[in-house]
C-alpha positions in Angstrom: -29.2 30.7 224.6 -27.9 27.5 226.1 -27.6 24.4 223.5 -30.1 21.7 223.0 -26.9 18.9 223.2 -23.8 20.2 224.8 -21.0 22.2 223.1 -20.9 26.1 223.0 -24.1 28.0 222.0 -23.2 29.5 218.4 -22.2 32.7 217.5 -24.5 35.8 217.5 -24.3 36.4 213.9 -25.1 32.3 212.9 -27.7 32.3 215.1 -29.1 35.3 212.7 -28.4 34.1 209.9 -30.0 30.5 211.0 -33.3 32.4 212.2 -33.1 35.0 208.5 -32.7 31.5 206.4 -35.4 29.9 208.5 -37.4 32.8 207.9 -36.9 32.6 204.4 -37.7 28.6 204.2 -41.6 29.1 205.9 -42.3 32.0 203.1 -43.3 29.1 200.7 -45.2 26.8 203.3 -47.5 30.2 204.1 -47.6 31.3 200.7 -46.7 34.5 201.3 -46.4 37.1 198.3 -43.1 38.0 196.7 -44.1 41.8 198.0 -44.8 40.6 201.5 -41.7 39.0 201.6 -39.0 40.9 202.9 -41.0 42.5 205.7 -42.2 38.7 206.5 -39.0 37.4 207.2 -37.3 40.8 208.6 -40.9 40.9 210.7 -39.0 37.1 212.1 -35.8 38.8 213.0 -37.2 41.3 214.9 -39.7 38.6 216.9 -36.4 36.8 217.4 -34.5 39.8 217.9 -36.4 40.7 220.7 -36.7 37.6 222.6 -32.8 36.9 222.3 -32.2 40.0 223.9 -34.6 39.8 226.5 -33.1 36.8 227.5 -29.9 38.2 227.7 -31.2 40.5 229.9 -32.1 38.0 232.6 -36.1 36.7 231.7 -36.7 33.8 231.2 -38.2 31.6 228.1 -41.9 32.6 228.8 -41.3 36.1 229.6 -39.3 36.3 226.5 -41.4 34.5 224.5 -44.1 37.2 225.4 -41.7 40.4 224.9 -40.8 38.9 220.9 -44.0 38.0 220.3 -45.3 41.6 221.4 -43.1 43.1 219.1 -44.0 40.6 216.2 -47.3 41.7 216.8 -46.8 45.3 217.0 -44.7 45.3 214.2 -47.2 43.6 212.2 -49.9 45.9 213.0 -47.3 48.4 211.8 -47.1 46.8 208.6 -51.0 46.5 208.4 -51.5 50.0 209.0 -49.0 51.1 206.3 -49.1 49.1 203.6 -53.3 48.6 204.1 -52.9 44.3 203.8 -54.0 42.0 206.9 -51.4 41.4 209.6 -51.4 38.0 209.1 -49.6 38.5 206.1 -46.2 39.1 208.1 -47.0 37.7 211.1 -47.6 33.8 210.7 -44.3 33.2 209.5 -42.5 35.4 211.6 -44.3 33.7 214.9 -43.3 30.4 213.9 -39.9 31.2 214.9 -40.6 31.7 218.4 -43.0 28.4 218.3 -41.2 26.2 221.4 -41.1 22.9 218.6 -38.1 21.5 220.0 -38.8 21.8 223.6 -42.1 20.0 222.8 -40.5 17.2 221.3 -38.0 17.0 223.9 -39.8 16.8 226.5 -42.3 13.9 224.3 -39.2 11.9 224.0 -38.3 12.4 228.0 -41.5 11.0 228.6 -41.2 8.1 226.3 -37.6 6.9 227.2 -38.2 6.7 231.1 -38.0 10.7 232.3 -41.7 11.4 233.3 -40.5 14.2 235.6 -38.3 15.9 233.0 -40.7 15.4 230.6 -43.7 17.3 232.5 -41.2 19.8 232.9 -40.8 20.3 229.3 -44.0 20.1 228.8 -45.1 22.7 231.6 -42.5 25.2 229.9 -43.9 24.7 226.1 -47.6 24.9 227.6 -46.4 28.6 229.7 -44.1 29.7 226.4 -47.4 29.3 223.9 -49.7 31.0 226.5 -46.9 33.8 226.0 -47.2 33.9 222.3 -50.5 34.3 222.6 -50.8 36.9 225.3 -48.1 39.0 223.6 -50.0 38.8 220.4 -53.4 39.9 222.7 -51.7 42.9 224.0 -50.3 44.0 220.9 -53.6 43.9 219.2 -55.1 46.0 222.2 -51.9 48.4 222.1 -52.1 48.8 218.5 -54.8 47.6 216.9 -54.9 46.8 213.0 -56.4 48.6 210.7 -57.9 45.8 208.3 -58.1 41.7 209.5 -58.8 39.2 207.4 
């Protein structure tokens, strides 16, 4: 993952414990039950999880984007089908970790401060990376449907 403003990328392990605690920190905003917890924010790792390391393996941020959000959305369905509660439950908060907020705000601020052409860049790449969210999350429900939606 390279850095947003120079210096090394962090550690493996800070990057995972950044992504658990950010996890943790939407669990409010959702209002997600204290029993829907854990899977919620372990649901988040494995999204992340999975698009770290399909990075690493040489995609890039849309096709990775699509590969974490496929498994968030398997692995909600999972959760669906075994616990019997909507999918949604787990999976809003754990998709907001692979939202591309900063990117989008990046390139906003190119734009603004005299980089049109890095800016539509930016802007191309958030637009592709949420069409990959959602795609993932498409072919996850057709792979693995849910057993109850809200």
């Amino acid at each position: 993952v390279p850095p947003l403003a120079g210096g090394a990328p962090p550690a493996l392990w800070i990057a995972a414990l950044a992504t658990a605690v950010a996890g943790a920190a939407f669990l409010p905003l959702f209002a997600v039950h204290r029993r829907d917890a854990l899977p919620a924010v372990a649901l988040g790792m494995v999204a992340w999880g999975a698009a770290i390391t399909s990075e690493r393996m040489g995609l890039t941020g849309p096709a990775a984007a699509f590969v974490g959000a496929l498994a968030c959305g398997l692995f909600a369905n999972l959760f669906a089908r075994l616990r019997d509660r909507p999918a949604q439950v787990v999976l809003v908060p754990a998709i907001v970790i692979l939202v591309p907020g900063a990117l989008g705000f990046a390139s906003v601020d190119r734009l603004l401060y005299g980089d049109p052409a890095g800016g539509m860049v930016g802007a191309m790449q958030t637009l592709l990376i949420a069409a990959a969210l959602a795609l993932g999350l498409v072919f996850a429900n057709a792979a693995a449907p849910p057993r109850k939606v809200l």
